[in-house]
Every structure is written in C-alpha cells, then in structure tokens.
N, CA, C and O of each residue as an XYZ file, in Angstrom:
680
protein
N      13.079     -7.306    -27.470
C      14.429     -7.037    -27.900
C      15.420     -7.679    -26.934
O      16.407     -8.243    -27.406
N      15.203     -7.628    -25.445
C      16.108     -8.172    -24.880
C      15.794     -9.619    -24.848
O      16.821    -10.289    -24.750
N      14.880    -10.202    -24.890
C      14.567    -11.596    -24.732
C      15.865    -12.203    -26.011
O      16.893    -12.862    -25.855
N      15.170    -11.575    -27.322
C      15.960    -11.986    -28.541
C      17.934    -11.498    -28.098
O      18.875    -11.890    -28.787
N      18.009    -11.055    -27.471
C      19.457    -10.701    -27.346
C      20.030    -11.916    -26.714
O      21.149    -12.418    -26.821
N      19.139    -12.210    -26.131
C      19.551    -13.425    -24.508
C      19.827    -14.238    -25.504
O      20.993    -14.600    -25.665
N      18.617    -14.761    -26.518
C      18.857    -16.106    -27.057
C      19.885    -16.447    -28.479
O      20.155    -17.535    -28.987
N      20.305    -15.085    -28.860
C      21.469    -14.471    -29.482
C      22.785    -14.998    -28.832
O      23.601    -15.732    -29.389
N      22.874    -14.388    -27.258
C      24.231    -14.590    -26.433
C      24.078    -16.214    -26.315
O      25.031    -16.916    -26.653
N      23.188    -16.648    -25.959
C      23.161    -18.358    -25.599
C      23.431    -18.560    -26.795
O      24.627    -18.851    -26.773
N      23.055    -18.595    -27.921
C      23.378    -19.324    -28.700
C      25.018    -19.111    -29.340
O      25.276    -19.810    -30.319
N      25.419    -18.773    -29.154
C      27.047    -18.509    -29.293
C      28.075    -18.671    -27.953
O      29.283    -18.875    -27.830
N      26.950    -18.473    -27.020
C      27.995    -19.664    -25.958
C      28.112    -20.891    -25.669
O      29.002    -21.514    -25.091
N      26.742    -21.315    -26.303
C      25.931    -22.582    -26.086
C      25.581    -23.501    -27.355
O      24.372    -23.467    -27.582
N      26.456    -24.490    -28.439
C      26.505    -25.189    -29.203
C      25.069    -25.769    -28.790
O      24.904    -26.326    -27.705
N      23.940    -25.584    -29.820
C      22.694    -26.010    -29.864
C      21.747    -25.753    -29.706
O      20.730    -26.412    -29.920
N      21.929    -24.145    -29.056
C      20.757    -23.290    -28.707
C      20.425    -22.619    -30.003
O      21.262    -22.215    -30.810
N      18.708    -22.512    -30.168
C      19.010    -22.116    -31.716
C      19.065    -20.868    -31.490
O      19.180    -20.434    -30.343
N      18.977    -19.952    -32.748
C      18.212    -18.737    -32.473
C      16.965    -18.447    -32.216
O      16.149    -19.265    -32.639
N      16.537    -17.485    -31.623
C      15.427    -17.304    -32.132
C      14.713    -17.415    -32.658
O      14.716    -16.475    -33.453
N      13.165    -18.610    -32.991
C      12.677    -18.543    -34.167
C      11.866    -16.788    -34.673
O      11.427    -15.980    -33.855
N      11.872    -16.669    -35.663
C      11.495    -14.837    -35.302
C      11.376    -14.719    -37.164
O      11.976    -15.482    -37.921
N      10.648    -13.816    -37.518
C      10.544    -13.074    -38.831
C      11.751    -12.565    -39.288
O      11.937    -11.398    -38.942
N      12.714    -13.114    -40.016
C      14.193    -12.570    -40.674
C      14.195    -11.344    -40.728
O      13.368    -10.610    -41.268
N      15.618    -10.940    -39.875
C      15.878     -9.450    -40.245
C      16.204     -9.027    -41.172
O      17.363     -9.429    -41.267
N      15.923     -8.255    -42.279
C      16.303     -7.820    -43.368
C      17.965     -7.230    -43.560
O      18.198     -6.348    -42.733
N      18.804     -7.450    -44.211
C      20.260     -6.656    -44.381
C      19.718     -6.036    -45.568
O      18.587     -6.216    -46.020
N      20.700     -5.226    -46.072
C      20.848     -4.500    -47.422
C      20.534     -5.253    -48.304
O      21.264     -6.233    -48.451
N      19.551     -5.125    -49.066
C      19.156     -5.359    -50.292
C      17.251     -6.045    -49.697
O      16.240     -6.220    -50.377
N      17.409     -6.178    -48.749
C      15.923     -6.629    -47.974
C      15.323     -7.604    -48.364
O      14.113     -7.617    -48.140
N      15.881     -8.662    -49.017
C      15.539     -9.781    -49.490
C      15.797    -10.542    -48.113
O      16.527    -10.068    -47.243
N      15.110    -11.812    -47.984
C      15.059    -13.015    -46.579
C      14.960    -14.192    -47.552
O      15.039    -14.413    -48.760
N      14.707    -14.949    -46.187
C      14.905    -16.501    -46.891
C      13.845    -17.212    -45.293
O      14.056    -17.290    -44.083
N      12.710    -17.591    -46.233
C      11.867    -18.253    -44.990
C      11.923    -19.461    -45.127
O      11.721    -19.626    -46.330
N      12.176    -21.132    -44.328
C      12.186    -22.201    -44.810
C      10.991    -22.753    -44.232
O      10.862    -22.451    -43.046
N      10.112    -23.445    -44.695
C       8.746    -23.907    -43.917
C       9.028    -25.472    -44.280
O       8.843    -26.017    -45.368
N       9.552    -26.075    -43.015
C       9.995    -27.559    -42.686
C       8.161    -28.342    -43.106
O       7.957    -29.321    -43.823
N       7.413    -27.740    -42.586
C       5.997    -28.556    -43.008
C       5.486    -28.771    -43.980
O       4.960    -29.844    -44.276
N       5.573    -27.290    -45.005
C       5.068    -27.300    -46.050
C       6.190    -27.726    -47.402
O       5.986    -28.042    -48.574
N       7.152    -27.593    -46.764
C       8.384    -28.152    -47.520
C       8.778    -26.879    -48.630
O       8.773    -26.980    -49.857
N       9.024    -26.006    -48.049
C       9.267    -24.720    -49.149
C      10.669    -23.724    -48.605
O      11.406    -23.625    -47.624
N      10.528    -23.296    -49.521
C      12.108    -21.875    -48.974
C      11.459    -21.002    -49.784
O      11.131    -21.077    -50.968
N      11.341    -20.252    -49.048
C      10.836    -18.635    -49.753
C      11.665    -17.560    -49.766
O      12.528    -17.447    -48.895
N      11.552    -16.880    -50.491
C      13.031    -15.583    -50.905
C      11.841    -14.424    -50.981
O      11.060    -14.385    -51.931
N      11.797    -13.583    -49.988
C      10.720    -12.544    -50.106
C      11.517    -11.628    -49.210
O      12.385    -11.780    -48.351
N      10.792    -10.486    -49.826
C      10.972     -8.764    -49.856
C      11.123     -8.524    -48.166
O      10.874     -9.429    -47.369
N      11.557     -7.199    -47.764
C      11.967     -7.058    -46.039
C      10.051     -6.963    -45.974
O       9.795     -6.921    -44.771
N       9.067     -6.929    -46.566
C       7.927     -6.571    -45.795
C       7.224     -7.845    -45.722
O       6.194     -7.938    -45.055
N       7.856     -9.126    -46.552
C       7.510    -10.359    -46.307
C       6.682    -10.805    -47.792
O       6.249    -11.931    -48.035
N       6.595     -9.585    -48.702
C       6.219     -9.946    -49.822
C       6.828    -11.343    -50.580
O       8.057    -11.325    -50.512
N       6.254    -12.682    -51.361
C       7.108    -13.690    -51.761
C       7.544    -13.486    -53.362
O       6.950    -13.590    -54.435
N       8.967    -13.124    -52.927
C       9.387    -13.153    -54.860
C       9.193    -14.323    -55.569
O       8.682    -14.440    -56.683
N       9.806    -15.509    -54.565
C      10.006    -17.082    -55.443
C       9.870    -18.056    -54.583
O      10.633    -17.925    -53.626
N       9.288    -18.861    -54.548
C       9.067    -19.862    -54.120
C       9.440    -21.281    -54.391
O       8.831    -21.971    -55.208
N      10.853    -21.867    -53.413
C      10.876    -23.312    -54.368
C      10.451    -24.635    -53.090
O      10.279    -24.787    -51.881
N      10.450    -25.329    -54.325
C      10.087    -26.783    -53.021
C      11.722    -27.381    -52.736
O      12.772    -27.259    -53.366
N      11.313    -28.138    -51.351
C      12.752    -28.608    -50.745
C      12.480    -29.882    -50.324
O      11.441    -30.530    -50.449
N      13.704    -30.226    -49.721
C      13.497    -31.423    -48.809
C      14.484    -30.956    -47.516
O      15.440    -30.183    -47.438
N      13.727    -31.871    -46.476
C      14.670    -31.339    -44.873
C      15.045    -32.674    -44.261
O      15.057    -33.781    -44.798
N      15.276    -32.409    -43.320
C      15.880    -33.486    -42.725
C      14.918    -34.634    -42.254
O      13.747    -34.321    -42.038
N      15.403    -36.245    -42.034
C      14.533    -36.987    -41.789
C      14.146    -36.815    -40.001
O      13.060    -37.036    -39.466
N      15.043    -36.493    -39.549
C      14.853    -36.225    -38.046
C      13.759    -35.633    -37.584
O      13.383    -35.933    -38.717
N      12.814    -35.066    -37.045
C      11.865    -34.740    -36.366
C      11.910    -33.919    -35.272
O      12.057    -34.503    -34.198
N      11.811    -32.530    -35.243
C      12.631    -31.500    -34.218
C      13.531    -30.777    -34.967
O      13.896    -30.782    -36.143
N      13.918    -29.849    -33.484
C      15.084    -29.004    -33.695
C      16.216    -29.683    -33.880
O      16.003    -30.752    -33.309
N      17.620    -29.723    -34.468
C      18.927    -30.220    -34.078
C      19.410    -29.752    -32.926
O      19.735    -28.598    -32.646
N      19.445    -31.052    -32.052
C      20.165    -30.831    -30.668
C      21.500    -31.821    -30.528
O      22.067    -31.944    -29.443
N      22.053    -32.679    -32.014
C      23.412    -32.890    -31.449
C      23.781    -32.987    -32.924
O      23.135    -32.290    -33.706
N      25.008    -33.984    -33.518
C      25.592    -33.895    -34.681
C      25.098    -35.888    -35.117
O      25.329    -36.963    -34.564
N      24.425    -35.499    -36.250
C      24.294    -36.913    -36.725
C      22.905    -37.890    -36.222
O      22.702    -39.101    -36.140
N      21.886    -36.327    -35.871
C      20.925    -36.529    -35.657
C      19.397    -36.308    -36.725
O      18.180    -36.479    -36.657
N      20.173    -35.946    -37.435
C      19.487    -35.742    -38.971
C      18.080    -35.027    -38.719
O      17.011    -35.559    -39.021
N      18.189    -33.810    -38.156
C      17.144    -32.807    -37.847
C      17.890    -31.964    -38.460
O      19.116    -31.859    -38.442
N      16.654    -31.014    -39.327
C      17.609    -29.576    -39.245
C      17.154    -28.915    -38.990
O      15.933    -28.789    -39.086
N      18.425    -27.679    -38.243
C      17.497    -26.798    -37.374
C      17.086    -25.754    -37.387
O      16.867    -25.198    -38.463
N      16.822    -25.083    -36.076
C      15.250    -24.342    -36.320
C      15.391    -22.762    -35.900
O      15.260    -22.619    -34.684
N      15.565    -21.864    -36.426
C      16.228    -20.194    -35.847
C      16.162    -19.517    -36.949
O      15.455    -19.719    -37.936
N      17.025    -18.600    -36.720
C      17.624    -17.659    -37.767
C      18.514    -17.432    -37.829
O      18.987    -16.939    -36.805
N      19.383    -17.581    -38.943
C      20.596    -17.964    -39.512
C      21.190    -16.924    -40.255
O      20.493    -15.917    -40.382
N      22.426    -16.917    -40.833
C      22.771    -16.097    -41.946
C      23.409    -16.949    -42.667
O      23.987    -17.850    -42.060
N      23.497    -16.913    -44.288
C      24.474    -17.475    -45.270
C      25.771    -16.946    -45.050
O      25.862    -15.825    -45.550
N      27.047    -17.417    -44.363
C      27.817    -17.618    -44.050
C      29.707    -17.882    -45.257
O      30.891    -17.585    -45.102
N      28.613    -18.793    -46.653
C      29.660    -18.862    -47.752
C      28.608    -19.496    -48.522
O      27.519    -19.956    -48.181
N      29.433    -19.374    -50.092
C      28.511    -19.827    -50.834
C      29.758    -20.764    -51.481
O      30.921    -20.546    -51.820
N      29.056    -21.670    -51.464
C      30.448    -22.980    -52.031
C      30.124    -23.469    -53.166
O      29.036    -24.044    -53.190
N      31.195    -23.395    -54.888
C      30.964    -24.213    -55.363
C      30.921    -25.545    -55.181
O      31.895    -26.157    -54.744
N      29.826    -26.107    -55.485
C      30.053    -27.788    -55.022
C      30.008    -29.283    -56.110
O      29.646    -30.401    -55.741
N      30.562    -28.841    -57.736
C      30.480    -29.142    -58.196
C      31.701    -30.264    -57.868
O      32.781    -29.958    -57.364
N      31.201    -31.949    -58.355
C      32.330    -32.501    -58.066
C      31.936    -33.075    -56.815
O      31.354    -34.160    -56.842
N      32.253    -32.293    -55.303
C      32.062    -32.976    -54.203
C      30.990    -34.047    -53.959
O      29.870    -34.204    -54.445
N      31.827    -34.856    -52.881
C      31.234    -36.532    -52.704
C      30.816    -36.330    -51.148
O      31.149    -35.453    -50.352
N      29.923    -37.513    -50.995
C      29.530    -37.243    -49.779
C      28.436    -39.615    -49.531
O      27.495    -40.257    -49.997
N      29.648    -39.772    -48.454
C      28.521    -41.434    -48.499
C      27.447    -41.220    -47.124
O      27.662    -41.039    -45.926
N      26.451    -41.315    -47.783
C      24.867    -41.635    -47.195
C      25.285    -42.971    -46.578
O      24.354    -43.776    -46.545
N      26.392    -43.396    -46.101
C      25.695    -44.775    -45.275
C      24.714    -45.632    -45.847
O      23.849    -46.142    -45.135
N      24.783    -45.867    -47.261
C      23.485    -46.900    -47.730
C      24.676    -48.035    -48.335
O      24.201    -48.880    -49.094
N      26.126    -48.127    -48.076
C      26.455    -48.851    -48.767
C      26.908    -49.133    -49.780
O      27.486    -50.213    -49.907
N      26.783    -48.229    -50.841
C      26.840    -47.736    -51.947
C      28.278    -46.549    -52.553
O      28.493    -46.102    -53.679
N      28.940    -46.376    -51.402
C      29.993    -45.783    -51.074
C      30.203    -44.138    -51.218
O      29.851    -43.551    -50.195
N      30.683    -43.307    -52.232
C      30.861    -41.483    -52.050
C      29.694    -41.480    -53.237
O      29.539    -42.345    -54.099
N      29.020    -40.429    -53.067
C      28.174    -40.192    -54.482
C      28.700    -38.413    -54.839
O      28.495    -37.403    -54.165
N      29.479    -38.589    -56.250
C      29.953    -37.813    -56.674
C      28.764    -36.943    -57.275
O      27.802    -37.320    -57.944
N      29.132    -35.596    -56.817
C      28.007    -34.125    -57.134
C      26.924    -34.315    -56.526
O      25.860    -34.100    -57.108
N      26.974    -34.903    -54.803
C      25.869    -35.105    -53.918
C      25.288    -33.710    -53.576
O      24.166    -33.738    -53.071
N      25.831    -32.544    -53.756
C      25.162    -31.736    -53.509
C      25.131    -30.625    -54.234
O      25.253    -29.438    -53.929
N      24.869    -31.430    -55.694
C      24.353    -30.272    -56.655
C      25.966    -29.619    -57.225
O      27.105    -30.087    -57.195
N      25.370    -28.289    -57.746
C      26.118    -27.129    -58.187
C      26.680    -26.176    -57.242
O      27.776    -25.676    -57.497
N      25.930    -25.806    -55.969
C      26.235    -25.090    -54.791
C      25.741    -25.534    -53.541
O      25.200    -26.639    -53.487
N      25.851    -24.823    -52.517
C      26.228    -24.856    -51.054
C      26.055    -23.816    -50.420
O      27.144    -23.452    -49.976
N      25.577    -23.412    -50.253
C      25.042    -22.453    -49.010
C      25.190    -22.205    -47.579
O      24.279    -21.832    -46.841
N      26.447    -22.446    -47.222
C      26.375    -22.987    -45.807
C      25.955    -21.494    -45.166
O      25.902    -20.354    -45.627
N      25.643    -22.200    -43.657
C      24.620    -21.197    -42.791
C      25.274    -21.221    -41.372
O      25.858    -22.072    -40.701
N      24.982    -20.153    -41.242
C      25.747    -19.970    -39.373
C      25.315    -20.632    -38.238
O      25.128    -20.116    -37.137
N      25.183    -21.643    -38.504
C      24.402    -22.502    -37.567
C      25.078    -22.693    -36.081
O      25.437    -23.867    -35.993
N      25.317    -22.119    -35.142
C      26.075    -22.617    -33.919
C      26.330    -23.645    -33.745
O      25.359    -24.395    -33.644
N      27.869    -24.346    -33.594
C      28.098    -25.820    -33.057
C      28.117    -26.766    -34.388
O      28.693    -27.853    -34.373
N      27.475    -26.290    -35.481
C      27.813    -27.129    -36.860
C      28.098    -26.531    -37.624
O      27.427    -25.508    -37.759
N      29.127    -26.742    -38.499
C      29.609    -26.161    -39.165
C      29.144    -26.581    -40.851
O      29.545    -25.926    -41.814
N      28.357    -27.625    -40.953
C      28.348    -28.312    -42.195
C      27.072    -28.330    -42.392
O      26.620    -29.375    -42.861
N      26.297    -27.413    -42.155
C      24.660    -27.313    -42.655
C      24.346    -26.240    -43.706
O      24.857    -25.129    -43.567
N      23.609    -26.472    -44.657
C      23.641    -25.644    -45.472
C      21.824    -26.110    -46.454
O      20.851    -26.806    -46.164
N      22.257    -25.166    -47.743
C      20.797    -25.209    -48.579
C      21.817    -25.380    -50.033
O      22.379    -24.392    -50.506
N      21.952    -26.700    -50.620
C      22.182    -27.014    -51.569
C      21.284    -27.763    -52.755
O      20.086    -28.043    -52.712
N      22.119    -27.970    -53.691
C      21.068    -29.055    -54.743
C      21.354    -30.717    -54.399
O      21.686    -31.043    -53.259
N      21.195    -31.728    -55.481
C      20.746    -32.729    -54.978
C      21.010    -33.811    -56.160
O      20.837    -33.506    -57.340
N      21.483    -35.220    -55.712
C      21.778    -36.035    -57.396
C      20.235    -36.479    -57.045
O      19.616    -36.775    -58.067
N      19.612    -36.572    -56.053
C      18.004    -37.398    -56.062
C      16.879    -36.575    -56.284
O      15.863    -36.833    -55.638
N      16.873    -35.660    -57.054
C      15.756    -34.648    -57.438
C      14.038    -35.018    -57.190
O      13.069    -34.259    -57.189
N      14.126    -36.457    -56.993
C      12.664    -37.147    -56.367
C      12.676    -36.593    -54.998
O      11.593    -36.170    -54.591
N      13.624    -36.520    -54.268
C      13.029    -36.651    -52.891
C      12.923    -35.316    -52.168
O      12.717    -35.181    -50.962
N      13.120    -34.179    -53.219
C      11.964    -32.649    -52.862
C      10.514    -33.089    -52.360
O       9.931    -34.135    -52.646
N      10.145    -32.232    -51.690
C       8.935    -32.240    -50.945
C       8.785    -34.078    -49.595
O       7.944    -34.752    -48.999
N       9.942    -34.013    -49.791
C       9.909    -34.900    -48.528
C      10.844    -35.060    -47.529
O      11.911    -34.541    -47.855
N      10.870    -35.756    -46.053
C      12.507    -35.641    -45.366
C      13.174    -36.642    -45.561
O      12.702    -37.740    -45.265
N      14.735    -36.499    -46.236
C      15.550    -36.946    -46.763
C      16.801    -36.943    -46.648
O      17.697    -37.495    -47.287
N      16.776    -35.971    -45.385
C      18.580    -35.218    -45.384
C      19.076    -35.801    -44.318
O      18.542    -36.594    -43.543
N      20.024    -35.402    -44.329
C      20.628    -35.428    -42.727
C      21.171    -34.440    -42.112
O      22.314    -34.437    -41.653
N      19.947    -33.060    -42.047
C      19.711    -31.742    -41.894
C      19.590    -30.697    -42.450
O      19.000    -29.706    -42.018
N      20.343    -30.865    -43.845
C      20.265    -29.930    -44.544
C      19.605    -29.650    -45.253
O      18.926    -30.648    -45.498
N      19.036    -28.177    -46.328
C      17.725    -28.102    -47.009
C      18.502    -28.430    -48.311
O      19.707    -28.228    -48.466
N      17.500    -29.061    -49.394
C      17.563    -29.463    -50.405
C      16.701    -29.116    -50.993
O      15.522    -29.100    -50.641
N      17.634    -28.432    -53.018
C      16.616    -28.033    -53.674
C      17.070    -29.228    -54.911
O      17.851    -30.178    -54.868
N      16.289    -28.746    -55.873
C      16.970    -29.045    -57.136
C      17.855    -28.641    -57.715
O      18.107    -27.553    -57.197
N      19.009    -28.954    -59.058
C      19.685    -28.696    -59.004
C      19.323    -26.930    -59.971
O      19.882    -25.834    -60.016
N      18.335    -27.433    -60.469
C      18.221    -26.069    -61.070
C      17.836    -24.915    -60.225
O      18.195    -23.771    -60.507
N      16.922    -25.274    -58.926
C      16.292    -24.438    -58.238
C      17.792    -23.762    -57.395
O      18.112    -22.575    -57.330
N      18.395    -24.748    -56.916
C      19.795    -23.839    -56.383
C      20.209    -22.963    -56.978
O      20.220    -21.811    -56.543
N      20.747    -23.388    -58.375
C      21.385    -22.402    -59.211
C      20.522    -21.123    -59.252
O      21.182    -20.104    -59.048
N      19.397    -20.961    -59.435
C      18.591    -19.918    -59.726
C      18.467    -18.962    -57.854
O      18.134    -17.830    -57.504
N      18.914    -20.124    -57.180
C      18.521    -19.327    -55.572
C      19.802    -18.522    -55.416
O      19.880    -17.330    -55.116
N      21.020    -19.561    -55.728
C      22.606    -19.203    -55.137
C      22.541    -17.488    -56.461
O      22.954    -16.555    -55.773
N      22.187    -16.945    -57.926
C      21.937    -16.039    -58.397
C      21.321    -14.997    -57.822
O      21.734    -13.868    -58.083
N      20.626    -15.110    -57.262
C      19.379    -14.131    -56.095
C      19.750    -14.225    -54.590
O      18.976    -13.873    -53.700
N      20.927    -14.701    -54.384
C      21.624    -14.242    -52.560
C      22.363    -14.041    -52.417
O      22.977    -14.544    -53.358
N      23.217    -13.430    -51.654
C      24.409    -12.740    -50.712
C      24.400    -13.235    -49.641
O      23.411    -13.614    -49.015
N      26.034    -13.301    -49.180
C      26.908    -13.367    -48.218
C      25.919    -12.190    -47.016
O      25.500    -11.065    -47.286
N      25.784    -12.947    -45.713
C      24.970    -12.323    -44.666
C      23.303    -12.123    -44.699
O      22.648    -11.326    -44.028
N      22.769    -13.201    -45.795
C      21.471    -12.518    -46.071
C      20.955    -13.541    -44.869
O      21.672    -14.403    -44.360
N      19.610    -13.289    -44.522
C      19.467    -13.950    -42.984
C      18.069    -14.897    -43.758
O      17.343    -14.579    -44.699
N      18.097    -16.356    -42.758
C      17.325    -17.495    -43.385
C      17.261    -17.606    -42.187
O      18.189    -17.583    -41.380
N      15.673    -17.789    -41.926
C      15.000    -18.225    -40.761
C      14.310    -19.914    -41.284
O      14.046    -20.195    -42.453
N      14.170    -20.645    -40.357
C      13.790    -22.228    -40.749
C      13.139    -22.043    -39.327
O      13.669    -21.787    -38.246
N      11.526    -22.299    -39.746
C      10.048    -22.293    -39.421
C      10.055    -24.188    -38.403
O      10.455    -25.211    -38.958
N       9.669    -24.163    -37.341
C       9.238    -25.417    -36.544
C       8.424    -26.106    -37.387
O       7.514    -25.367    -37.763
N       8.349    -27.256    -37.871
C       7.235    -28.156    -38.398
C       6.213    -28.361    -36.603
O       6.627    -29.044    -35.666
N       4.803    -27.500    -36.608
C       4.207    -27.872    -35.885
C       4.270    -29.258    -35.661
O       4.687    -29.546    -34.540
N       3.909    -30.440    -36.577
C       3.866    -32.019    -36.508
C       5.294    -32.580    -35.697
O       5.397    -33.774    -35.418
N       5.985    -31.946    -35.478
C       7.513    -32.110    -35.087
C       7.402    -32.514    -33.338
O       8.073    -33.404    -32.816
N       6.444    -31.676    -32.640
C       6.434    -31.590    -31.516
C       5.656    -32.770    -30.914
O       5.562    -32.993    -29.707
N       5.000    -33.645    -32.098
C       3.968    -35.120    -32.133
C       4.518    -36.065    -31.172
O       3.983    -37.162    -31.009
C-alpha cells in the first residue's frame, strides 16, 4: 500500500512516472478495463477480474513505456477515463504526407489520465486493418464499431490499467 502511494505521489509530481502497473481498482459499478499491449486486447471485466468483452486493438509503434511526447509508446500504469469525447469529424495528420485525415479517430475518445500528456486515449480508427498490430502514436485503437459498443459500457473515472508487453524490454 505504501509502495503504491509513493508511485501515485511521483507520478503527479513527476511528468512520466507511470503508475503503478497493478490489477485495476474497481469504482462503482466494478467494471475495469485491462489493456494487454502483447496480446493486443482491452478487456472490460467484472471487480473479481471475470471477462465480460473482449476486443482486439492496436498500440503504439514505440516499444516500452512512454517516457517523453512524440515517442509513439503507449504507456504503461493505471489510469482513469478522464472524458469521453465525441470525435466525430475530428482530423488528425500522421506525418505520411497525405495531410489531416478527417474522422481519424472514429466516433469517440476516451481520453485517460495519463500524467504529463494530455492527448492519450482509447478511440476508433479510419484504418480498421491495423487492429492487432502497432500503429499508433500511443494511443489504443479499436474499431469503429468496437468503440461505440466500449464508449456504451464505461464511465467517467472507471480505471484502465495497460499491461508491459514482456517483448518490450528486448
């Protein structure tokens, strides 16, 4: 308990410290959100860890925790959903040249309490191919249907833990 407190206080004094990686604390209604960077999944299961739903994602191309901005890792703790953003419409340029790609991130937005970034989140996607692989530039990606059906089944404060890709540490 106190270890987890320490890395609680650091991480809110300290832009980059994550949280804790740790089993999501349950709030009211006891639903979590587990993200497994390896296996490429987000899980929405019960406070005893039971899995209601299971969808596939995509994470970031980076390799690791996020330790600065524009390092295209995403990172690795426990989090809370913070806002839920319509994101219908919004543009966003990937640097390929190609310039803003309008409804880059789906129907919604999820952003997450991430210390030190403010722009990480679990949205949908105009490239629905590149689930189950890393693609982002930190953030988790579903489909656009799988969002809609996730952003229906969460609340404001529900806590999302994002799992180390063992292969990460390679």
């Amino acid at each position: 308990m106190i270890i987890r407190a320490l890395f609680v206080l650091l991480a809110l004094l300290l832009p980059g410290v994550p949280s804790l990686p740790c089993a999501a604390t349950p709030q009211e209604g006891g639903e979590t959100i587990v993200i497994d960077k390896q296996n490429f999944t987000l899980t929405l299961q019960t406070a005893d860890g039971t899995p209601v739903k299971v969808y596939r994602i995509a994470c970031g191309t980076g390799f690791g925790n996020k330790t600065r901005r524009g390092d295209h890792k995403t990172p690795e703790g426990t989090f809370r959903i913070n806002q839920i953003l319509n994101a219908r419409g919004l543009s966003h340029d990937f640097g390929d040249g190609r310039g803003p790609v309008r409804n880059a991130y789906g129907p919604w937005f999820l952003r997450l309490d991430v210390p030190g970034y403010r722009d990480i989140g679990i949205h949908g996607t105009h490239l629905p191919e590149s689930i189950g692989t890393r693609a982002t530039e930190g953030c988790i990606r579903l489909t656009n249907e799988d969002i809609a059906d996730l952003k229906s089944r969460v609340r404001l404060g529900m806590s999302v833990t994002i799992l180390p890709d063992p292969s990460d540490a390679l």
